[in-house]
C-alpha positions as protocol buffer text, in pm:
chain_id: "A"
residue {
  index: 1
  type: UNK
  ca { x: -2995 y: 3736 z: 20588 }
}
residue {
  index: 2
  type: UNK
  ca { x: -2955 y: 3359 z: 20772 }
}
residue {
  index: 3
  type: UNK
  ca { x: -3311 y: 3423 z: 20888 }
}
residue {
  index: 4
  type: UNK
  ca { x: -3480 y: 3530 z: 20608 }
}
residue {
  index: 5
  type: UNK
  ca { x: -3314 y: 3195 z: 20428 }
}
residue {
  index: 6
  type: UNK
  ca { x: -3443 y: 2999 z: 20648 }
}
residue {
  index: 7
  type: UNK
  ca { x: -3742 y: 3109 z: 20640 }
}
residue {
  index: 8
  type: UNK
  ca { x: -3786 y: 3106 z: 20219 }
}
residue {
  index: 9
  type: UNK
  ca { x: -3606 y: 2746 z: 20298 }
}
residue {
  index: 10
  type: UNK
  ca { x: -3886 y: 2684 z: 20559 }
}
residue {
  index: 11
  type: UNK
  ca { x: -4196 y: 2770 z: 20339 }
}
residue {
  index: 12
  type: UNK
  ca { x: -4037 y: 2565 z: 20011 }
}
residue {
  index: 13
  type: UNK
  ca { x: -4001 y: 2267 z: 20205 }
}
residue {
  index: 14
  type: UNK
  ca { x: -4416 y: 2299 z: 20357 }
}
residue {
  index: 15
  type: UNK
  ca { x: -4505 y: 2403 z: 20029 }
}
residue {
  index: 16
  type: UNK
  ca { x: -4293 y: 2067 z: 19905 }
}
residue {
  index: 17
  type: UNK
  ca { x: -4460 y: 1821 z: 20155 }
}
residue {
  index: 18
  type: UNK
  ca { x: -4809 y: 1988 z: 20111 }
}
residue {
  index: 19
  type: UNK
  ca { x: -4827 y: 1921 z: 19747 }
}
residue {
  index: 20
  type: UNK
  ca { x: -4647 y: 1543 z: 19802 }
}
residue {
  index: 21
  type: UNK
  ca { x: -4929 y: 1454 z: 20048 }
}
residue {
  index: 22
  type: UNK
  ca { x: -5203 y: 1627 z: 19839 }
}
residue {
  index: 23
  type: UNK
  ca { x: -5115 y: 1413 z: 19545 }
}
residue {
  index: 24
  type: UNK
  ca { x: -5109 y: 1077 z: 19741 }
}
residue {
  index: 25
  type: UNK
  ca { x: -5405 y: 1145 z: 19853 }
}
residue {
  index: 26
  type: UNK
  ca { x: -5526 y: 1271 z: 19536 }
}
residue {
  index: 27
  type: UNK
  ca { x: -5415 y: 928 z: 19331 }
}
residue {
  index: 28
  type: UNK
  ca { x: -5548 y: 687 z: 19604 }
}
residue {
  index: 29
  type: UNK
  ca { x: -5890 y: 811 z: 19643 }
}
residue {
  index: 30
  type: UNK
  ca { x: -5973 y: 934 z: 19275 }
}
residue {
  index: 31
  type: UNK
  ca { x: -6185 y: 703 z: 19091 }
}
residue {
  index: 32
  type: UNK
  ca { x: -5980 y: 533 z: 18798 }
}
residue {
  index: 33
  type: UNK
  ca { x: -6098 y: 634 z: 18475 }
}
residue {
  index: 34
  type: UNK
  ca { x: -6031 y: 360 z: 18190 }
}
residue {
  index: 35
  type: UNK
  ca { x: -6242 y: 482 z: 17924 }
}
residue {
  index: 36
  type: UNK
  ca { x: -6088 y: 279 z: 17657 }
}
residue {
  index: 37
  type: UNK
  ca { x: -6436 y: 120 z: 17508 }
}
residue {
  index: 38
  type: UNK
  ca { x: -6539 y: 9 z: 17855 }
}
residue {
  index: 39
  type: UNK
  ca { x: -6328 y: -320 z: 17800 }
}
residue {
  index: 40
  type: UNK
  ca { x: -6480 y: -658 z: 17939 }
}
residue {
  index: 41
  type: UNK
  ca { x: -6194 y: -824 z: 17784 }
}
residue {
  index: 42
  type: UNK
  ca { x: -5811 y: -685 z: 17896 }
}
residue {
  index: 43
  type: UNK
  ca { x: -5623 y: -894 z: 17664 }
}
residue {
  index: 44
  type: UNK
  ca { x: -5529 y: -738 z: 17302 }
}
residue {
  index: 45
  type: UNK
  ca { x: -5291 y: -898 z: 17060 }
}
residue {
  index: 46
  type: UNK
  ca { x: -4945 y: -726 z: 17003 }
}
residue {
  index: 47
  type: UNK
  ca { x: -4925 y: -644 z: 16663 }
}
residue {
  index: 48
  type: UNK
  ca { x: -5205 y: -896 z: 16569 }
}
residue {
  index: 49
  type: UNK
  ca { x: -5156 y: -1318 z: 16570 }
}
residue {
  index: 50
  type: UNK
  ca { x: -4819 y: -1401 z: 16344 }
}
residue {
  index: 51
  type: UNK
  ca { x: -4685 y: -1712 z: 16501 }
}
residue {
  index: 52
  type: UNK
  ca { x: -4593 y: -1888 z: 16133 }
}
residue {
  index: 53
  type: UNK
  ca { x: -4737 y: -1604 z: 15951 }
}
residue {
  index: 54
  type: UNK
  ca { x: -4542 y: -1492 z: 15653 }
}
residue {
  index: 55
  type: UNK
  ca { x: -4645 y: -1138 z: 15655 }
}
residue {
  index: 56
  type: UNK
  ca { x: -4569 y: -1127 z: 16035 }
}
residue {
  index: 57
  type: UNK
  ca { x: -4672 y: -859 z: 16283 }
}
residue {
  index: 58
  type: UNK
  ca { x: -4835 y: -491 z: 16184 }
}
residue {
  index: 59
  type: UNK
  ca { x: -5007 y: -663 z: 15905 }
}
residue {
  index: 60
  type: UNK
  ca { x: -5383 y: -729 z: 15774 }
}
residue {
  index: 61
  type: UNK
  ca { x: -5303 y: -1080 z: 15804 }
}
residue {
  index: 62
  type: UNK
  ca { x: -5178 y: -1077 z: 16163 }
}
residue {
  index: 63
  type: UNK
  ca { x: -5494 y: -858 z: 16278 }
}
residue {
  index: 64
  type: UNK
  ca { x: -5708 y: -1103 z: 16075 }
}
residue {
  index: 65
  type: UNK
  ca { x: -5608 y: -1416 z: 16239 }
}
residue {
  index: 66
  type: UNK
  ca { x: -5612 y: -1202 z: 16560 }
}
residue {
  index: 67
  type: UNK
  ca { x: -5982 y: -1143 z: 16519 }
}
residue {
  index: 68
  type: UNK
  ca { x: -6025 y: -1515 z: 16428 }
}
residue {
  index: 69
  type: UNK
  ca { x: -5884 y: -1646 z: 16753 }
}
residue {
  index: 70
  type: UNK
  ca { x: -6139 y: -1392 z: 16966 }
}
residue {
  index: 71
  type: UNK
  ca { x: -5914 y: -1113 z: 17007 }
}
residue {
  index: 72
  type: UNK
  ca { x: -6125 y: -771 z: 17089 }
}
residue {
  index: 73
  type: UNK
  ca { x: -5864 y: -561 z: 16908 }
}
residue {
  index: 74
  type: UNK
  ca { x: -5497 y: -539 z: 16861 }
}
residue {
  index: 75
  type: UNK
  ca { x: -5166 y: -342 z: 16961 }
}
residue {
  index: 76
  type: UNK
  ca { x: -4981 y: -183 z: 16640 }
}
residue {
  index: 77
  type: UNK
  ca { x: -4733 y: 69 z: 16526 }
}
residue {
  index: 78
  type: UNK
  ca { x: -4800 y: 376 z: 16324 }
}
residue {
  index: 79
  type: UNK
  ca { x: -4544 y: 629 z: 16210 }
}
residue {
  index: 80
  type: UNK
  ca { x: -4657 y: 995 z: 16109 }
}
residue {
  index: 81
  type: UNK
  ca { x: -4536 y: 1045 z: 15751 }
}
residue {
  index: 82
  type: UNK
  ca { x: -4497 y: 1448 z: 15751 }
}
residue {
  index: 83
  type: UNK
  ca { x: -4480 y: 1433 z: 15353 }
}
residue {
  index: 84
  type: UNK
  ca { x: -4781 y: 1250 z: 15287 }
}
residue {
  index: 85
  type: UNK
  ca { x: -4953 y: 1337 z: 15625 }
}
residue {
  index: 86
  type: UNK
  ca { x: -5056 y: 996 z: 15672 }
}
residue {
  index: 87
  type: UNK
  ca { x: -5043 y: 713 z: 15917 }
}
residue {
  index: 88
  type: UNK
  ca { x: -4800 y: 437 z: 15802 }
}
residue {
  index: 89
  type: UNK
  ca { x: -4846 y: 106 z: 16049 }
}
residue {
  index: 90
  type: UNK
  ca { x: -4480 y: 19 z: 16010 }
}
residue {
  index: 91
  type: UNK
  ca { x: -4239 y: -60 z: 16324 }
}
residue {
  index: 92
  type: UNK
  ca { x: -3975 y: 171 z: 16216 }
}
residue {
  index: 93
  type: UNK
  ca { x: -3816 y: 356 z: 15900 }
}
residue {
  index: 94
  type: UNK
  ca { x: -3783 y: 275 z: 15630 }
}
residue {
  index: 95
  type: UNK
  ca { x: -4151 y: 141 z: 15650 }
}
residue {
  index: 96
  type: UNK
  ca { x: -4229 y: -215 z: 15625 }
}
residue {
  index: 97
  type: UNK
  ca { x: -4422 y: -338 z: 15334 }
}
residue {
  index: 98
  type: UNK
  ca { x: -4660 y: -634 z: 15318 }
}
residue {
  index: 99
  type: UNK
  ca { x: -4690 y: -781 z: 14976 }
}
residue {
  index: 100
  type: UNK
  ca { x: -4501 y: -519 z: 14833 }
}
residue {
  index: 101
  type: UNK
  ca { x: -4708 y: -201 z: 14941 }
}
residue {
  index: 102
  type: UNK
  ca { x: -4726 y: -15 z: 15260 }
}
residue {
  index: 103
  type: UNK
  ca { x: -5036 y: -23 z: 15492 }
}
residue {
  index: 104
  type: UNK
  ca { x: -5176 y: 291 z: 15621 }
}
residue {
  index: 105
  type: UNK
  ca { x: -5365 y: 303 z: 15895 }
}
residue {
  index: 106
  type: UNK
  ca { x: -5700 y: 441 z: 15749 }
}
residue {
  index: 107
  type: UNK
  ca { x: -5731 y: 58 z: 15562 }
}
residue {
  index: 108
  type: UNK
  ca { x: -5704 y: -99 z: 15876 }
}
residue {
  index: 109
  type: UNK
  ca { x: -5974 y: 151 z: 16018 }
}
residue {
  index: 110
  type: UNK
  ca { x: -6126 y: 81 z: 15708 }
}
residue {
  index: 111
  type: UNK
  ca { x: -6130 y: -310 z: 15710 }
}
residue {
  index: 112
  type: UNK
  ca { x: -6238 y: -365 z: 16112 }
}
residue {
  index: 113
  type: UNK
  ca { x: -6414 y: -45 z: 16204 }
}
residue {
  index: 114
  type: UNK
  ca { x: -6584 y: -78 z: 16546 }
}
residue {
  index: 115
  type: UNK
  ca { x: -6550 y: -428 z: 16605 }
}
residue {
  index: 116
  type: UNK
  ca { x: -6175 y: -358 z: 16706 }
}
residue {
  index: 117
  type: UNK
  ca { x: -6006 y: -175 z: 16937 }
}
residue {
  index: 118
  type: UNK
  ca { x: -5665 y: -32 z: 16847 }
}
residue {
  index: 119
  type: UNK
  ca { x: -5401 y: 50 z: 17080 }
}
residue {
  index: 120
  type: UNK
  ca { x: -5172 y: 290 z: 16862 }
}
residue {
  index: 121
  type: UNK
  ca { x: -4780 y: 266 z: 16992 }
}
residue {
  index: 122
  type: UNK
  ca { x: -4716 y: 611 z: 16831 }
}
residue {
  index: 123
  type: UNK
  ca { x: -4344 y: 558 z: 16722 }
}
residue {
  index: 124
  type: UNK
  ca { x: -4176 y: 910 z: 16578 }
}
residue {
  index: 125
  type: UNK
  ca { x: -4449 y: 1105 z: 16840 }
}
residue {
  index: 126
  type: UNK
  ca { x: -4127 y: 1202 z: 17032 }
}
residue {
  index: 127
  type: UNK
  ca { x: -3948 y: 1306 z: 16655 }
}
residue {
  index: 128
  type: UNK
  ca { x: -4201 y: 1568 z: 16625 }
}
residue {
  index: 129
  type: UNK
  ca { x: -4209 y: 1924 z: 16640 }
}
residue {
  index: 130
  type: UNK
  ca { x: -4564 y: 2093 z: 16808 }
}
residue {
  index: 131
  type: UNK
  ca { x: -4685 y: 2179 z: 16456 }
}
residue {
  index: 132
  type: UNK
  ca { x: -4630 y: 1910 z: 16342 }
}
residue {
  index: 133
  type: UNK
  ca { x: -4824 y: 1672 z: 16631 }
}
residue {
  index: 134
  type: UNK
  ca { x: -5075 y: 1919 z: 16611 }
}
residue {
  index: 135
  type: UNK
  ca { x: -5124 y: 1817 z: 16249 }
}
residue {
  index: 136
  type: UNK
  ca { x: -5076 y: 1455 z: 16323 }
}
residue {
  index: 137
  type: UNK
  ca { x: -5404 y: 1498 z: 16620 }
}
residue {
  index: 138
  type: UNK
  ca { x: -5597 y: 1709 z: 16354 }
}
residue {
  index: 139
  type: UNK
  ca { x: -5554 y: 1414 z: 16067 }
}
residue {
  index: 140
  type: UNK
  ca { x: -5625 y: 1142 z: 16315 }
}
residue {
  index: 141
  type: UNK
  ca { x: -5899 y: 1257 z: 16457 }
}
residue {
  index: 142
  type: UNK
  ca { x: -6045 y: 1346 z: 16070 }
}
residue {
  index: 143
  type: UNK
  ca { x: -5981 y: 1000 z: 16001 }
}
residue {
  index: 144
  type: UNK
  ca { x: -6157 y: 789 z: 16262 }
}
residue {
  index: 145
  type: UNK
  ca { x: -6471 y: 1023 z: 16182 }
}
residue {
  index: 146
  type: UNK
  ca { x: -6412 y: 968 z: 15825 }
}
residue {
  index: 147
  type: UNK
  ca { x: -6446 y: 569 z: 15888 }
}
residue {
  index: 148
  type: UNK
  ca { x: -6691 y: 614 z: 16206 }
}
residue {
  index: 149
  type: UNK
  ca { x: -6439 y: 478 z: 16453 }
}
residue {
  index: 150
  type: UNK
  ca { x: -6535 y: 585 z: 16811 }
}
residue {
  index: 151
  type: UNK
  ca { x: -6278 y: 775 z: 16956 }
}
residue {
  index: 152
  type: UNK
  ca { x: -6309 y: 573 z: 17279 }
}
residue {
  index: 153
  type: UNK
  ca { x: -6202 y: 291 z: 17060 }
}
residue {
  index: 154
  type: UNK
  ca { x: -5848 y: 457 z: 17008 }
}
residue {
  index: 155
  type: UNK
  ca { x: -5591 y: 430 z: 17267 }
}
residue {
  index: 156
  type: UNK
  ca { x: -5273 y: 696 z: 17151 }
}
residue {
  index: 157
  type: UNK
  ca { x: -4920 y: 558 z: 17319 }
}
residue {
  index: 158
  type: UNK
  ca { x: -4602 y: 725 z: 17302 }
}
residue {
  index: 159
  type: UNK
  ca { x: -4272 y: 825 z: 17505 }
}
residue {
  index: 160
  type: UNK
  ca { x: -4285 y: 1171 z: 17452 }
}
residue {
  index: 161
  type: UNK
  ca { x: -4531 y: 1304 z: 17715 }
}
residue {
  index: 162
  type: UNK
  ca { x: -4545 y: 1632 z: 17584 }
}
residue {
  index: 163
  type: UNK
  ca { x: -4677 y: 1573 z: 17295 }
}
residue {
  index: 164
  type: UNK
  ca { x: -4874 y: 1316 z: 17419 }
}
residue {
  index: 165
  type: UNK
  ca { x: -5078 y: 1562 z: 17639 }
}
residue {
  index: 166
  type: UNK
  ca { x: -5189 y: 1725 z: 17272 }
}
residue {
  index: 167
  type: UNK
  ca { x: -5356 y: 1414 z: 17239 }
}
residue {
  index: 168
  type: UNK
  ca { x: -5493 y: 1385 z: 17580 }
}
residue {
  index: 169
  type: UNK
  ca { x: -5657 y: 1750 z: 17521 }
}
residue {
  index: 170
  type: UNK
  ca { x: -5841 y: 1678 z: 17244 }
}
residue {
  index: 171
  type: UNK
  ca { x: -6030 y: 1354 z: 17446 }
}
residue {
  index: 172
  type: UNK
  ca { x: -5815 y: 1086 z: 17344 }
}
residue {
  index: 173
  type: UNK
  ca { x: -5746 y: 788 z: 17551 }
}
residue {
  index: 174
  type: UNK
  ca { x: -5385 y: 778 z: 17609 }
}
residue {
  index: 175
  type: UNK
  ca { x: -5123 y: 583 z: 17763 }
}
residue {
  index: 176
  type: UNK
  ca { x: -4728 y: 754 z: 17896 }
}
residue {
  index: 177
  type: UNK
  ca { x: -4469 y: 479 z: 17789 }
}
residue {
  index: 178
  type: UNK
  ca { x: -4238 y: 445 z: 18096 }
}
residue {
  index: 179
  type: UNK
  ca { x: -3957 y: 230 z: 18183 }
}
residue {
  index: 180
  type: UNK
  ca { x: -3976 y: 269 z: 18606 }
}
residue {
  index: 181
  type: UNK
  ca { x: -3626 y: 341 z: 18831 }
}
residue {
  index: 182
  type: UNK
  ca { x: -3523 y: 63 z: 19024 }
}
residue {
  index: 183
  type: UNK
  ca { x: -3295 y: 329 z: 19232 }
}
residue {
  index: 184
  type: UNK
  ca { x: -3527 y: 402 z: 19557 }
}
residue {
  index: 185
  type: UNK
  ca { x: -3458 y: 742 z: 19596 }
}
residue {
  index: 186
  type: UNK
  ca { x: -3489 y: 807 z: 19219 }
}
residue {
  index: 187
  type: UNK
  ca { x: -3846 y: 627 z: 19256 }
}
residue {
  index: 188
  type: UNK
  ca { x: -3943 y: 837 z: 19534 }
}
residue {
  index: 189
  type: UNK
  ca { x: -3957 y: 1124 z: 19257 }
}
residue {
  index: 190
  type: UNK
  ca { x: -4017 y: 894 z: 18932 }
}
residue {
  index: 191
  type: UNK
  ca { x: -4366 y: 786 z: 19122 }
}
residue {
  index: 192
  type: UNK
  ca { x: -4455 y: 1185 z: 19224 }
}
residue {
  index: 193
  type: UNK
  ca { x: -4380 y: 1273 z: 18833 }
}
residue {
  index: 194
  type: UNK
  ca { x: -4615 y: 1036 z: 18732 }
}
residue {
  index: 195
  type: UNK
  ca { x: -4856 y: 1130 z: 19006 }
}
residue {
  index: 196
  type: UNK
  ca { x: -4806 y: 1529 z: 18950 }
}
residue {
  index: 197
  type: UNK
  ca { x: -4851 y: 1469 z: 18562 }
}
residue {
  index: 198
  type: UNK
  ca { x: -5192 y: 1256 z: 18605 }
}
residue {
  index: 199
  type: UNK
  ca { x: -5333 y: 1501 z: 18834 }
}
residue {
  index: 200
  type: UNK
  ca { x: -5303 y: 1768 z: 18531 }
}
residue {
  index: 201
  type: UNK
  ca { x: -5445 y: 1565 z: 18285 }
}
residue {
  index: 202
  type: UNK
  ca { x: -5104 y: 1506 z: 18054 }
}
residue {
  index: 203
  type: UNK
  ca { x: -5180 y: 1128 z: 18029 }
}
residue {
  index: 204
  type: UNK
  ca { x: -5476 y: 870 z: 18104 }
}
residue {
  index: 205
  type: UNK
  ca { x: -5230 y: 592 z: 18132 }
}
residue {
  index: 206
  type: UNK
  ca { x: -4953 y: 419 z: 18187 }
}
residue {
  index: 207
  type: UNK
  ca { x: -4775 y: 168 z: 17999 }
}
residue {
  index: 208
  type: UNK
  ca { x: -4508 y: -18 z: 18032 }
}
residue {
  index: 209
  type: UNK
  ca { x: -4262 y: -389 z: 17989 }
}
residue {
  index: 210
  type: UNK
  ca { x: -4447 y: -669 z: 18260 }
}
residue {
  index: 211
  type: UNK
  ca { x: -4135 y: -683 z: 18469 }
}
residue {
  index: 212
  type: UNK
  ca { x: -4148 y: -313 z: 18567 }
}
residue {
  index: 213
  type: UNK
  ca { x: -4459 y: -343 z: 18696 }
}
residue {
  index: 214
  type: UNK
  ca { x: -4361 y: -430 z: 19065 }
}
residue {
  index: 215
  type: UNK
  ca { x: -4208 y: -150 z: 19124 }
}
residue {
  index: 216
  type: UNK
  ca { x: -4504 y: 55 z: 19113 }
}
residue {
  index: 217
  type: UNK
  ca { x: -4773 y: -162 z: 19173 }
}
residue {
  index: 218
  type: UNK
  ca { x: -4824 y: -9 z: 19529 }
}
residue {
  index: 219
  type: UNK
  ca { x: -4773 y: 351 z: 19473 }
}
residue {
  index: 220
  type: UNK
  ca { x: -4969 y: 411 z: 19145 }
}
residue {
  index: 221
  type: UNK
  ca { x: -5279 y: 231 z: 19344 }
}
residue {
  index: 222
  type: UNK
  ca { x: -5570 y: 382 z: 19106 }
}
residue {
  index: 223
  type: UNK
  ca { x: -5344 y: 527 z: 18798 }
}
residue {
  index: 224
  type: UNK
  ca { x: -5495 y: 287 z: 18508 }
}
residue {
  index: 225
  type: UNK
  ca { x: -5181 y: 31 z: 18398 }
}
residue {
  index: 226
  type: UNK
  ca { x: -5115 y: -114 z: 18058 }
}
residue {
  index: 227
  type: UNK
  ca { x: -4810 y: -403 z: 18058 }
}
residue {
  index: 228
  type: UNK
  ca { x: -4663 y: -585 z: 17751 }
}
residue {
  index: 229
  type: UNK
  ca { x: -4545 y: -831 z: 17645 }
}
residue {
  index: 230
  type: UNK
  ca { x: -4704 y: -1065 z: 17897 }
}
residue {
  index: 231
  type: UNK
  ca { x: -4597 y: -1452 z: 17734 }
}
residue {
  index: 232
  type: UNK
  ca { x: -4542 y: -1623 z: 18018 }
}
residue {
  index: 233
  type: UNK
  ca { x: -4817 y: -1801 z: 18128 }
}
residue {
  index: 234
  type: UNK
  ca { x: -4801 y: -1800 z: 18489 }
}
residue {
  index: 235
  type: UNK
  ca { x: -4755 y: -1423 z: 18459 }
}
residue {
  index: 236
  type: UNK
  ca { x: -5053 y: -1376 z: 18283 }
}
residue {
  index: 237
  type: UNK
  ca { x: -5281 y: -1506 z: 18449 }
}
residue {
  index: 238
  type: UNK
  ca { x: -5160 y: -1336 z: 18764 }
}
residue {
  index: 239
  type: UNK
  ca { x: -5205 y: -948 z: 18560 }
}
residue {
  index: 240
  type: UNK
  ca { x: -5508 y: -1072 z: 18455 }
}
residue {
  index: 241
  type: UNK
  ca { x: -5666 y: -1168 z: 18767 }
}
residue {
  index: 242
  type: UNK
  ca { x: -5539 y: -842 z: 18924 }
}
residue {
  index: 243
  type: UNK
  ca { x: -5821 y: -540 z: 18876 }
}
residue {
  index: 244
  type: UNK
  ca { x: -5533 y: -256 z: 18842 }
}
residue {
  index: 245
  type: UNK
  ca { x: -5419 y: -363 z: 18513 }
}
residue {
  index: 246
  type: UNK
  ca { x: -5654 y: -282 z: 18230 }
}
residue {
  index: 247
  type: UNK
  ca { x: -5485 y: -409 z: 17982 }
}
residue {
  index: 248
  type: UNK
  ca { x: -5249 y: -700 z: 17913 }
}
residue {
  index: 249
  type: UNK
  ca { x: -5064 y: -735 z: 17505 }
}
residue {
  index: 250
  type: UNK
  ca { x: -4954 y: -1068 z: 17409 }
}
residue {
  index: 251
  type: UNK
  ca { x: -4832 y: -1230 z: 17147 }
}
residue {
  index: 252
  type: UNK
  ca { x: -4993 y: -1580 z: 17281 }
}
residue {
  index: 253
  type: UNK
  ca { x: -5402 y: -1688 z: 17206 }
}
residue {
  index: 254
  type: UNK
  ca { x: -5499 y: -1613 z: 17484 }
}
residue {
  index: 255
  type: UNK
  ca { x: -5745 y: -1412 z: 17424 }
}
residue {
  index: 256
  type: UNK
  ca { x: -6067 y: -1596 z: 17572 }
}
């Protein structure tokens, strides 16, 4: 009985290492794929320009004066209203209004079409059930044909992986909102998670605050990175010089 545990215990732990080395090797020598609109430009504004802006961010004004300053497209939050089965660009519930009406997200497609790209921080993604984020990919990707918006223009963010992979399967660019371990041990299997979970396709991305970025700056090697909110100056233009981040949010014009 010892023997024959030891043995099952033997063949777990190959089978363990196997796939651990497999998937290093895997991440550092697959060719990153960023195919969010082939960007020349990293830099998109978080929630559109509002320094002094009454309206503030997640507004047609903010994206507006966004555009104005250079900016190739803009960070922004939706919510998935299940009532009305439509995109509300609000931060959180209740929604936000601007002038006294909500903004939905097929005006905004509406108003800048191609010439913007939109990174979509998908807020109640995680609140859903399958159905329902099943509806919420079937409506979205109705809408962006509806206003001609390339798909490759539409980066899909969220928390909830799961559901996020729905997304990923139906050829959306997407990005896995993560908040990295500092723990080293609990890194050691945060970073083969993310690895495991990239080599099946559940994500095309990952995102995450500027200051977590160190700690996985060496292991993700060619896993595409998104940071935000990068408003330090010095900071910036350290991400920006560096070829593994694709894309930097800020709430600065800085843009150019």
């Amino acid at each position: 009985m010892i023997k024959r545990l030891f043995k099952i215990g033997f063949v777990a732990a190959v089978m363990v290492i196997c796939t651990a080395l497999y998937l290093d090797y895997y991440v550092k020598n697959v060719e990153p794929d960023h195919k969010f609109a082939n960007l020349d430009n990293k830099v998109l504004a978080h929630a559109g320009y509002f320094k002094d802006l009454k309206n503030g961010p997640n507004s047609i004004e903010s994206f507006n004066l966004a555009k104005e300053k250079g900016a190739i497209g803009t960070e922004l939050d939706v919510i998935y209203d299940i009532e009305t089965q439509k995109f509300v660009v609000s931060h959180d519930f209740p929604y936000k209004e601007h002038n006294g009406r909500l903004l939905y997200l097929d005006s905004v497609f509406a108003t800048y079409g191609n010439q913007f790209v939109y990174w979509l921080d998908f807020k109640n993604l995680k609140n859903l059930k399958s159905d329902e984020t099943e509806k919420s990919c079937e409506n979205l990707i109705e809408l962006i044909n509806e206003k001609g918006i390339n798909k490759d223009h539409v980066l899909i963010e969220s928390t909830e992986l799961s559901m996020l992979a729905h997304f990923t399967s139906k050829g959306f660019y997407t990005s896995w909102w993560v908040l990295p371990e500092k723990s080293r041990y609990r890194s050691i299997l945060r970073n083969y998670k993310y690895k495991l979970y990239y080599r099946l396709g559940k994500f095309s991305s990952l995102s995450m605050p500027y200051k977590y970025y160190p700690r996985i700056e060496e292991s993700m090697k060619n896993i595409p990175i998104n940071l935000w909110t990068v408003n330090d100056e010095e900071k910036f233009k350290e991400f920006y010089e560096n070829d593994k981040v694709k894309i930097l949010l800020t709430d600065m014009n800085w843009y150019d």
